[in-house]
C-alpha positions as CSV (number, residue, x, y, z in Angstrom):
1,X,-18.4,-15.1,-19.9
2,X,-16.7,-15.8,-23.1
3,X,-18.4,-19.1,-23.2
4,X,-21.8,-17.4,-23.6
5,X,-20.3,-14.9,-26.4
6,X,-19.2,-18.5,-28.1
7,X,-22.5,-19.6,-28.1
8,X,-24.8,-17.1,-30.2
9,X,-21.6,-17.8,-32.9
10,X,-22.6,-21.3,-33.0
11,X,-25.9,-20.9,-33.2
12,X,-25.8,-18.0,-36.2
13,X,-23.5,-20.7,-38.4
14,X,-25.4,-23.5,-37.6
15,X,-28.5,-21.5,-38.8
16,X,-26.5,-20.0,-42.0
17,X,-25.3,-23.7,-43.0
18,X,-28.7,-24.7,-42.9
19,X,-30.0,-21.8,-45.0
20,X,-27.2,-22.5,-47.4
21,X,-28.0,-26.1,-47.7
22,X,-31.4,-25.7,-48.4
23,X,-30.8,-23.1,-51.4
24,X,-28.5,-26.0,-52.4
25,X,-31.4,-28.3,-52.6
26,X,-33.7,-25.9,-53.6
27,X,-31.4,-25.3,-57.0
28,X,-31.4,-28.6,-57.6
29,X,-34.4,-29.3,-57.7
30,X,-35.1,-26.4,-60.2
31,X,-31.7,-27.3,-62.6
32,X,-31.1,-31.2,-62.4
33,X,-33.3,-34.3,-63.9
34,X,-34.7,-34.8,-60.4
35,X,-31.9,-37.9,-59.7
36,X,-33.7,-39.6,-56.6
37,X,-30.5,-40.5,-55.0
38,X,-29.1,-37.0,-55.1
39,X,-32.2,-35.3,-53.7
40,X,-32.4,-37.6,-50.8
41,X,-28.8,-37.3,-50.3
42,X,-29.4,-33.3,-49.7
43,X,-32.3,-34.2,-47.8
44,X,-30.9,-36.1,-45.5
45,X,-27.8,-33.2,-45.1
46,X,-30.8,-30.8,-44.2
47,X,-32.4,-32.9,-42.1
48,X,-29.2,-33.4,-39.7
49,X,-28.5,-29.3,-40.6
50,X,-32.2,-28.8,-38.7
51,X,-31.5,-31.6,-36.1
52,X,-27.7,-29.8,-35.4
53,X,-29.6,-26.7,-35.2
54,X,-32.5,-27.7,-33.0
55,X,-30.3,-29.0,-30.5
56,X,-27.8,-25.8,-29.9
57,X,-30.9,-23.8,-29.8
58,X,-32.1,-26.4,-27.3
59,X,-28.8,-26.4,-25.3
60,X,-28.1,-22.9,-25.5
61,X,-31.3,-22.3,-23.5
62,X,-30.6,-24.6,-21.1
63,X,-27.0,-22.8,-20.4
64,X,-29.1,-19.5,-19.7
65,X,-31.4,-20.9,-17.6
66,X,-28.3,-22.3,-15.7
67,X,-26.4,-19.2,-15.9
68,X,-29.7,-17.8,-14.9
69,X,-29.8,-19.4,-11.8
70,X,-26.9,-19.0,-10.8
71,X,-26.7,-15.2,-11.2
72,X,-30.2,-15.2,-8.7
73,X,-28.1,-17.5,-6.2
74,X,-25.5,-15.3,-6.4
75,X,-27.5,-12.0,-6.4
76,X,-29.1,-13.8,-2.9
77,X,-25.5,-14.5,-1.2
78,X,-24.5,-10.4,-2.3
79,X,-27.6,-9.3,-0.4
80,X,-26.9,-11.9,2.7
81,X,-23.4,-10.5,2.6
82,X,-24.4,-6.7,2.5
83,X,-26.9,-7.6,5.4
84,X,-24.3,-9.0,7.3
85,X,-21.4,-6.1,6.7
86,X,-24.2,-3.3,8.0
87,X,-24.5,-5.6,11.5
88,X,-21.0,-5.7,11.4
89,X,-20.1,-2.1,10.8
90,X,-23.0,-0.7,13.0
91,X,-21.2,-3.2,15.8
92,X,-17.9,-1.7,15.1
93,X,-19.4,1.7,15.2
94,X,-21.1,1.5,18.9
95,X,-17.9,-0.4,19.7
96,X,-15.7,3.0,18.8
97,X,-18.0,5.5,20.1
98,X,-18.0,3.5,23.4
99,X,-14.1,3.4,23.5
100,X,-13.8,7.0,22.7
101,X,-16.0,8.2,25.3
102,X,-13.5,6.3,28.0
103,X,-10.5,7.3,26.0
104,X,-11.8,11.3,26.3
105,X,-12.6,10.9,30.1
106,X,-10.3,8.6,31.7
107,X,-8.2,10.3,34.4
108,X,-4.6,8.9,32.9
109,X,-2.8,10.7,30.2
110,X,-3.4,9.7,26.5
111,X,-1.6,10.4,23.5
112,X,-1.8,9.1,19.8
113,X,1.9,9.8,17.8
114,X,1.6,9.0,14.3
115,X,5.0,7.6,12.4
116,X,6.5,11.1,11.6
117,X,6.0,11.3,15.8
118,X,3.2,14.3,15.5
119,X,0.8,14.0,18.5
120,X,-2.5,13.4,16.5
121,X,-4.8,13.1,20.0
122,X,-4.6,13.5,23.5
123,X,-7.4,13.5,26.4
124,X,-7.9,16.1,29.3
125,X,-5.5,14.2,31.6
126,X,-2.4,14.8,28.9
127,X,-3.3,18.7,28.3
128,X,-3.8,18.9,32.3
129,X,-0.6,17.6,32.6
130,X,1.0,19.7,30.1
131,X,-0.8,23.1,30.7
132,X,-0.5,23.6,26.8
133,X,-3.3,25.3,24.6
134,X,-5.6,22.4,22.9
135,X,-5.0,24.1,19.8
136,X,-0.9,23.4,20.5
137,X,-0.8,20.3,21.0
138,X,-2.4,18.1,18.0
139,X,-0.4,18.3,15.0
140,X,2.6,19.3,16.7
141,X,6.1,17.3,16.9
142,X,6.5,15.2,20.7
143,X,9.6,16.8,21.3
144,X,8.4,20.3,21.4
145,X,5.7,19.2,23.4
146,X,7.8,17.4,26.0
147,X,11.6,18.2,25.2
148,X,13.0,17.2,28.4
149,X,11.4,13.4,27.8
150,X,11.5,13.0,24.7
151,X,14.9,11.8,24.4
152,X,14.5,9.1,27.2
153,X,11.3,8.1,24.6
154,X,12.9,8.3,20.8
155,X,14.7,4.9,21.8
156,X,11.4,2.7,22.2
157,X,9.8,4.1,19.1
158,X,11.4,2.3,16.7
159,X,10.3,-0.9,18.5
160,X,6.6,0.2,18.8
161,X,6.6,1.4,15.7
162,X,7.6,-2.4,13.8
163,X,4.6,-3.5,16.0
164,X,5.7,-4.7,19.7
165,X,4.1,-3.5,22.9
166,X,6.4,-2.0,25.0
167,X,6.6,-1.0,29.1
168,X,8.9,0.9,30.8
169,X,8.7,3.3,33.8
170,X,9.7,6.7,33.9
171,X,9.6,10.2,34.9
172,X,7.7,12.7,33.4
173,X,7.1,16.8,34.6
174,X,4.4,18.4,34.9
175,X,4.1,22.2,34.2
176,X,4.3,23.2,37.8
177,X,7.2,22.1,37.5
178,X,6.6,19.1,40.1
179,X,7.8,15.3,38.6
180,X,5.9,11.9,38.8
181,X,6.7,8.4,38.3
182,X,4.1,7.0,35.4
183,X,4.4,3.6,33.9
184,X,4.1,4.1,30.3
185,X,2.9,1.8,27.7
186,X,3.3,2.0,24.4
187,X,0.6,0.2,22.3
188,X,1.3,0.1,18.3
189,X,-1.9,0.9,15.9
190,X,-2.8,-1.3,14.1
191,X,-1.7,-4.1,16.8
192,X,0.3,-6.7,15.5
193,X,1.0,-5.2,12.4
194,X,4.9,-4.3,11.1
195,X,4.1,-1.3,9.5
196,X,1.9,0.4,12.5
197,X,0.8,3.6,11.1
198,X,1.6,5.0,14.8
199,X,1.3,4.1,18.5
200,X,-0.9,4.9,22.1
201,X,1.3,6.1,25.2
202,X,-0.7,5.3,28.2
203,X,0.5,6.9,30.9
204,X,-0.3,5.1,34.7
205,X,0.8,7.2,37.8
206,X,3.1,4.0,39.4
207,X,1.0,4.5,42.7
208,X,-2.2,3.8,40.9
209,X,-3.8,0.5,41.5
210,X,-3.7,-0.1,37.9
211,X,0.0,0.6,37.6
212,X,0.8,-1.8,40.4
213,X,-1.4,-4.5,38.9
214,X,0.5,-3.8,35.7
215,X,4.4,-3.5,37.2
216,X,5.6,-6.8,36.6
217,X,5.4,-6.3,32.7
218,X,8.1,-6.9,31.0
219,X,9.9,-4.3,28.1
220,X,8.4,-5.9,25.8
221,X,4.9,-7.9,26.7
222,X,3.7,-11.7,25.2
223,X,2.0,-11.4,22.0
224,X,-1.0,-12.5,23.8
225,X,-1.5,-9.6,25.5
226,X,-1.2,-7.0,22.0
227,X,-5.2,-5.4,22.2
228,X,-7.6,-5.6,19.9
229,X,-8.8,-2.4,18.4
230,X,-10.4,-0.9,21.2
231,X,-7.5,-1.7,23.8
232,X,-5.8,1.5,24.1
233,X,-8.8,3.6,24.7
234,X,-10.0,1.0,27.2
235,X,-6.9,0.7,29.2
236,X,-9.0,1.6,32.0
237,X,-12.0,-0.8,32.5
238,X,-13.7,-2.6,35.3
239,X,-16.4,-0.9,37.4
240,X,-14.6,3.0,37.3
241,X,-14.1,3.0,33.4
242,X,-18.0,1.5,33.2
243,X,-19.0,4.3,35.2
244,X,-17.6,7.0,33.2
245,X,-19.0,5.6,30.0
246,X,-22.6,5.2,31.6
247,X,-22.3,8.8,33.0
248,X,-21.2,10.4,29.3
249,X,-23.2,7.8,27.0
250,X,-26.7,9.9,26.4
251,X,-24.5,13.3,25.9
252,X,-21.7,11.6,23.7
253,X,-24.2,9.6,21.5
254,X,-26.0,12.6,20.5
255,X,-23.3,13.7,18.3
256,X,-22.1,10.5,17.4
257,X,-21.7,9.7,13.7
258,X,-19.6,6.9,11.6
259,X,-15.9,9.2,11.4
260,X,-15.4,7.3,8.3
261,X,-18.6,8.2,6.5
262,X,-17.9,11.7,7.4
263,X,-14.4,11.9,6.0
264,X,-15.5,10.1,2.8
265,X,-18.5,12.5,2.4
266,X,-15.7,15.7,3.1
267,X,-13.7,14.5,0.2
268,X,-17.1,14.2,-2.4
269,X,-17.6,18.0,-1.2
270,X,-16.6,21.4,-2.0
271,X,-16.9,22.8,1.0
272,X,-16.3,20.1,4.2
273,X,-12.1,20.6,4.1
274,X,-10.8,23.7,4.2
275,X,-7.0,24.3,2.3
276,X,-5.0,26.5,5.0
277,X,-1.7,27.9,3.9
278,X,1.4,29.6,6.1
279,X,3.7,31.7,4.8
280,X,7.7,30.6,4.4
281,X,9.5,33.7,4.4
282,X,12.8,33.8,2.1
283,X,15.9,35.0,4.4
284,X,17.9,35.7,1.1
285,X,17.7,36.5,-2.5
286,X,16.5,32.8,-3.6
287,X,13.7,31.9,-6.0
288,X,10.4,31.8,-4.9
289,X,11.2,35.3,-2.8
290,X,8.0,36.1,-4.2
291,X,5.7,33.5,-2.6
292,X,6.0,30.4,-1.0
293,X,3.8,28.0,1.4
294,X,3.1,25.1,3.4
295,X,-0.5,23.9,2.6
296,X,-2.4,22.9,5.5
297,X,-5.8,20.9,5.6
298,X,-8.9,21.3,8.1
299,X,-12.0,20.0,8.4
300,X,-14.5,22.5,8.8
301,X,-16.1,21.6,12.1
302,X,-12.1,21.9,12.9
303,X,-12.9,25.7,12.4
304,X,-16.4,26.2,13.1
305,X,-16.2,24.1,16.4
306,X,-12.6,25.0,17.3
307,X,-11.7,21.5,17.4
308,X,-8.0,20.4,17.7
309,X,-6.8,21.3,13.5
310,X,-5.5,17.8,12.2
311,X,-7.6,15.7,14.3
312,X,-9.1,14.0,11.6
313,X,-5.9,12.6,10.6
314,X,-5.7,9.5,13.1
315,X,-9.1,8.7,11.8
316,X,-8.0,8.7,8.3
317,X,-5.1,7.0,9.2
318,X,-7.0,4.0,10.6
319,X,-9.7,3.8,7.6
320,X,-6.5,4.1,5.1
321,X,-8.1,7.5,3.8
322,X,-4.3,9.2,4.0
323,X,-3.9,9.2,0.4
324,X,-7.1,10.1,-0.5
325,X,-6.8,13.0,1.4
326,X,-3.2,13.9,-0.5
327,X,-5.2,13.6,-3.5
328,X,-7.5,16.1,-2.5
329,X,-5.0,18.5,-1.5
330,X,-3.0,18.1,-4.7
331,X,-6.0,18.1,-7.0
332,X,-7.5,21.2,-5.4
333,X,-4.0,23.1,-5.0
334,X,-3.6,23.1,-8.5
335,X,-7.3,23.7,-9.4
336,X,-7.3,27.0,-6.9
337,X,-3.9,27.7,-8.7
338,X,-5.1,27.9,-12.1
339,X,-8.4,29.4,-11.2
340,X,-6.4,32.4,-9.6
341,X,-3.7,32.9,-12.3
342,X,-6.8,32.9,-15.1
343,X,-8.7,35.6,-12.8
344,X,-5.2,37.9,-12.8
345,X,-2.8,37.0,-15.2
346,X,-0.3,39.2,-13.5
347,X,-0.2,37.0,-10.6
348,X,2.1,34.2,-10.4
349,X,1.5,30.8,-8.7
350,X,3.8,30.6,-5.2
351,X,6.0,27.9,-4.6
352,X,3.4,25.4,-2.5
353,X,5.1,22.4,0.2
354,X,2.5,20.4,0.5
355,X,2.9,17.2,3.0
356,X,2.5,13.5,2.6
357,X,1.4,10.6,4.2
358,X,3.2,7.2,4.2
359,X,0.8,5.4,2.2
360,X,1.2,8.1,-0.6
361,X,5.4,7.7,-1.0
362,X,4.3,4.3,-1.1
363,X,2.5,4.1,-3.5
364,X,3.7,4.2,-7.2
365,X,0.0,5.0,-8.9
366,X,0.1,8.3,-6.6
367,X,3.6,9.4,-8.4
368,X,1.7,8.7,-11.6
369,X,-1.7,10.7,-10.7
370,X,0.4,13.9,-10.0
371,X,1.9,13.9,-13.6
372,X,-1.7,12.9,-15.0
373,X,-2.9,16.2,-13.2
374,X,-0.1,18.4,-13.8
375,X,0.0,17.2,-17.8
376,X,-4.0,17.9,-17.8
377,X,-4.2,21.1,-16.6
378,X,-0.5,22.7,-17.5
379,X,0.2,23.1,-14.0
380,X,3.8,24.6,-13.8
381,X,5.2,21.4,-11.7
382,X,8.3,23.2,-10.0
383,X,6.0,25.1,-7.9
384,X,4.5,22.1,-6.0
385,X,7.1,20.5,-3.2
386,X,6.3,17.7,-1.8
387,X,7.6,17.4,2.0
388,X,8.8,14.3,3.8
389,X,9.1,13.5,6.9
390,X,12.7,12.5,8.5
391,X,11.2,9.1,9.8
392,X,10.1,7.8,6.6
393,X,13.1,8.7,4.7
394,X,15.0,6.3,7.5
395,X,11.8,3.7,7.8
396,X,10.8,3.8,4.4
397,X,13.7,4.8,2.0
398,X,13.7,2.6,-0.7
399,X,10.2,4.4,-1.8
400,X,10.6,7.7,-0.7
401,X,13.8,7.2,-3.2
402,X,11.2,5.8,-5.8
403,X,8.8,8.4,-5.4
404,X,11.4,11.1,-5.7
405,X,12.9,9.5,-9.1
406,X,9.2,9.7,-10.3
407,X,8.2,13.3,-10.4
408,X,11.8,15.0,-10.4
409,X,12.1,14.6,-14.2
410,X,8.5,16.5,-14.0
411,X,10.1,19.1,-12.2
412,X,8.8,18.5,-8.6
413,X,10.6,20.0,-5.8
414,X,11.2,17.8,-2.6
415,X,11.5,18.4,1.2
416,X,13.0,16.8,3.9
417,X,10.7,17.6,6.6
418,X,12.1,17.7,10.8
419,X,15.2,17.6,10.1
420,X,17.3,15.8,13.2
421,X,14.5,15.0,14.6
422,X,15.5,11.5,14.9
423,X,19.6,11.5,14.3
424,X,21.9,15.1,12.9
425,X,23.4,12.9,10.3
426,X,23.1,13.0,6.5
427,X,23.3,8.9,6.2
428,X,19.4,8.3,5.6
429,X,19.5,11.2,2.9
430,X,21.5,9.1,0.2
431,X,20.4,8.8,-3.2
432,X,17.1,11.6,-2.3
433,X,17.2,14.6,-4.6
434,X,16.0,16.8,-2.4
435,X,15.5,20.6,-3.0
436,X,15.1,21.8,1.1
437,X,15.7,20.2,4.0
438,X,13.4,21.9,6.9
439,X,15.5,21.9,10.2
440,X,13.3,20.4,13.5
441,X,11.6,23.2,15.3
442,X,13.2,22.1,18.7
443,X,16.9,23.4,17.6
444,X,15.8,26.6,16.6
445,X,13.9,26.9,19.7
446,X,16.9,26.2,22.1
447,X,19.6,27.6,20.1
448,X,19.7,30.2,22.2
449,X,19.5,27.8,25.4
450,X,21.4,25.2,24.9
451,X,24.9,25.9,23.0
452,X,25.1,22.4,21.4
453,X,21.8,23.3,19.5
454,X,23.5,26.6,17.8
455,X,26.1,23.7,17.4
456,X,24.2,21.9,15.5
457,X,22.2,23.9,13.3
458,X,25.4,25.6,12.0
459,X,27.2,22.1,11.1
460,X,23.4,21.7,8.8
461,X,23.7,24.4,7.5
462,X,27.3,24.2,6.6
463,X,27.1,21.2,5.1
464,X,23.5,22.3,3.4
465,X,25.6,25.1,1.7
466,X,28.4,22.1,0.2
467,X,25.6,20.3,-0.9
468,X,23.7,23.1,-2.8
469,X,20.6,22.0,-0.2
470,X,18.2,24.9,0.6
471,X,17.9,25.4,4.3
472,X,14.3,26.1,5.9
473,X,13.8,26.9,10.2
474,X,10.4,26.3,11.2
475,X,8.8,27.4,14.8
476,X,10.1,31.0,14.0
477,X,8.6,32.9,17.0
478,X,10.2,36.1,17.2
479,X,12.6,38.6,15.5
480,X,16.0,38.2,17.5
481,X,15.6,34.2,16.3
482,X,14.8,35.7,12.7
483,X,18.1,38.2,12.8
484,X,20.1,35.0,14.4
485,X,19.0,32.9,11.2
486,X,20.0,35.4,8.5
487,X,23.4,35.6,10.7
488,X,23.8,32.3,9.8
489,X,22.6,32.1,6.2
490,X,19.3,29.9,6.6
491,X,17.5,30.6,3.6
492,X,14.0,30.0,4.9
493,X,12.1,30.5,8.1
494,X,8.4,30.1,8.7
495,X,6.7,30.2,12.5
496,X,4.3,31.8,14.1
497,X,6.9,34.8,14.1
498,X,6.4,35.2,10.1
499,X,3.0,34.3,9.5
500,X,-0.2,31.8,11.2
501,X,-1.8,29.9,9.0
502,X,-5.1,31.0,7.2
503,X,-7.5,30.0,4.7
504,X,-5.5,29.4,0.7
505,X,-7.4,32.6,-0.5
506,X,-5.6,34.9,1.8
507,X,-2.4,34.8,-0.3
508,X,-2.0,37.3,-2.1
């Protein structure tokens, strides 16, 4: 490019050179005595001047036409290459709505568990398993879902989760209280990738053909065997997996439609995700006692269709849409804030947690697009909070530490989010300023059942209160957990118990 600015230069001094020494010729001839060795001396300097000029002109056409060319070539291989993406992506697209269908039907349980270990999907065969609402199970925390195996689980995470396959047998109880031997495989997403954003657990009943095809496995299978991106749905295959997809193919591909487009499309509109908020109730006389919330997104059909809320999320997740979506939610937090406090000037903006996804904390432009938007529309910045989860402050420390160092000085709040979740220990929370640490739903739930629980949440909060740490409980169900809580100062609690989520303009 800059050598076709160079060229009109050259060609605008060759032309004034020659202009110049023609007037020089032409002056002579009007104020000398007509010497016929000086005028053919100018004549032959304007003769090479028109020569010089003649042949940039004649080159400088030549380099369009080139350039020319090779911009039509070029414009060619861009269309060829756009042709060939649509094939591609309209392959990938029957290829996903084919492994979905089997994932949805097959008679094994499924899960999805993203990195801060939330189930993000599940099929029948888990929820049949289970006996839990639909509506309780996506977006919640593994361990509430299955307490009594999740500890014989959280070991093999960690492996899964820096990209190996892993196989193991174990039992797992149903909720008539009856137990089964599965063989359980846990297959990371994206496959052979160290950073997985999460992992499949395929559960096989050991009895199954498939199970005993599949016993010799080893903990941690060949790299050969790691799937390709269908793989987990398509665990099952051969002529009963065919079968199911033939049987659900003209229903299912009614309603099919590219889940990327349709997220990308949510974010362009006003009206596609819906901001939910639920209501943390202050336990003592703190700051904030007179609002503060956990934002919570939905997709519309999520409401409208009663889908599973937050199931868009594994989706997102795989199209790395995460921190598009944050930006969304932290663009139109502050946007609802500042039209609300200009409606009512009494009102004051609540203190709002809002959640992030991996690929945010990681990140350092997103750090810089929250002070861009809270310096352009004077949004008071101690009354966002921005929640993380346990596992990334262990996996991923060095940037949640970052991230935290770049909007504190703003005046950011932060939150450590499922607290001893993973380990009760304060080691992974060096160097984070954090504001709140929210304990994990599963200790307030069984601190009434299990004695080492009430054990536990008194040591946080003791060592909460040394460390001038605010202290929230989450899963607050009733009010003699609520009464136990303010026994033994927690500052926060939020739950069903307090308040269910509803839609941002409900807050009041």
């Amino acid at each position: 490019m800059a050598f076709l600015y160079r060229r009109p230069v050259q060609l605008m001094l060759s032309v004034l050179a020659t202009l110049v020494i023609g007037g020089l010729l032409v002056v002579t001839i009007q104020f000398t005595l007509f010497d016929p060795r000086w005028l053919t001396f100018l004549g032959g300097i304007l003769f090479a001047a028109i020569l010089s000029l003649a042949s940039q002109a004649s080159k400088s056409e030549w380099v369009v036409s080139r350039l020319t060319r090779q911009q039509e070539r070029l414009k060619e291989q861009l269309e060829q290459e756009k042709k060939r993406a649509r094939t591609t992506e309209e392959a990938l697209q029957s290829s996903d709505a084919r492994a979905q269908m089997i994932h949805d039907l097959q008679p094994t349980p499924l899960l999805y568990i993203d990195r801060d270990l939330r189930i993000r999907q599940h099929n029948r065969a888990f929820l049949k398993l289970t006996d839990w609402p639909a509506d309780r199970i996506n977006g919640q925390l593994l361990r509430d879902v299955a307490p009594r195996e999740y500890p014989a689980l959280l070991p093999r995470f960690h492996e899964t989760l820096a990209g190996s396959m892993v196989s193991y047998s174990m039992a797992w109880s149903a909720a008539d209280g009856s137990s089964s031997t599965y063989l359980v495989k846990q297959v990371p997403w994206p496959p052979d990738n160290p950073h997985a954003t999460g992992f499949y657990i395929l559960m096989l009943p050991e009895q199954s053909p498939l199970a005993q095809a599949a016993a010799p496995a080893t903990a941690e299978l060949p790299r050969a065997e790691t799937p390709n991106s269908s793989t987990p749905h398509a665990a099952i295959t051969g002529e009963s997996g065919e079968t199911l997809y033939l049987h659900s193919l003209t229903d299912r591909l009614a309603g099919s439609e590219d889940p990327r487009a349709k997220l990308l499309r949510a974010l362009e509109k006003e009206d596609e995700f819906l901001l939910f908020a639920q209501k943390i109730l202050p336990l003592r006389n703190h700051p904030f006692e007179h609002g503060c919330h956990e934002i919570l997104l939905r997709l519309r059909e999520e409401e409208d269709n009663l889908l599973p809320p937050g199931g868009f999320i594994p989706i997102a997740e795989q199209f790395g849409l995460t921190e598009d979506i944050d930006r969304w939610v932290v663009r139109k937090v502050i946007a609802w804030s500042m039209v609300r406090q200009k409606a009512d000037p009494g009102w004051t903006v609540p203190l709002f947690c809002v959640n992030l996804s991996d690929a945010a904390i990681s990140n350092p432009e997103f750090a810089r697009f929250v002070r861009a938007e809270i310096h352009r529309t004077k949004f008071a910045a101690n009354r966002l909070c921005f929640e993380v989860g346990e596992l990334e402050t262990i996996s991923n420390h060095d940037n949640v530490v970052r991230f935290i160092a770049a909007l504190k000085p703003a005046g950011c709040r932060f939150t450590a989010d499922a607290f001893g979740s993973v380990k009760l220990s304060f080691s992974h929370l060096s160097g984070l300023a954090l504001d709140f640490i929210k304990i994990d739903g599963v200790i307030i739930q069984n601190m009434f059942k299990t004695p080492a629980d009430l054990v536990k949440l008194r040591a946080i909060v003791s060592v909460c209160q040394k460390l001038g740490v605010r202290t929230i409980a989450e899963f607050v169900e009733d009010d003699r957990t609520l009464e136990k809580l303010r026994e033994l100062g927690i500052d926060y609690a939020q739950g069903f118990g307090i308040a269910r989520p509803g839609p941002i303009d409900s807050i009041r």
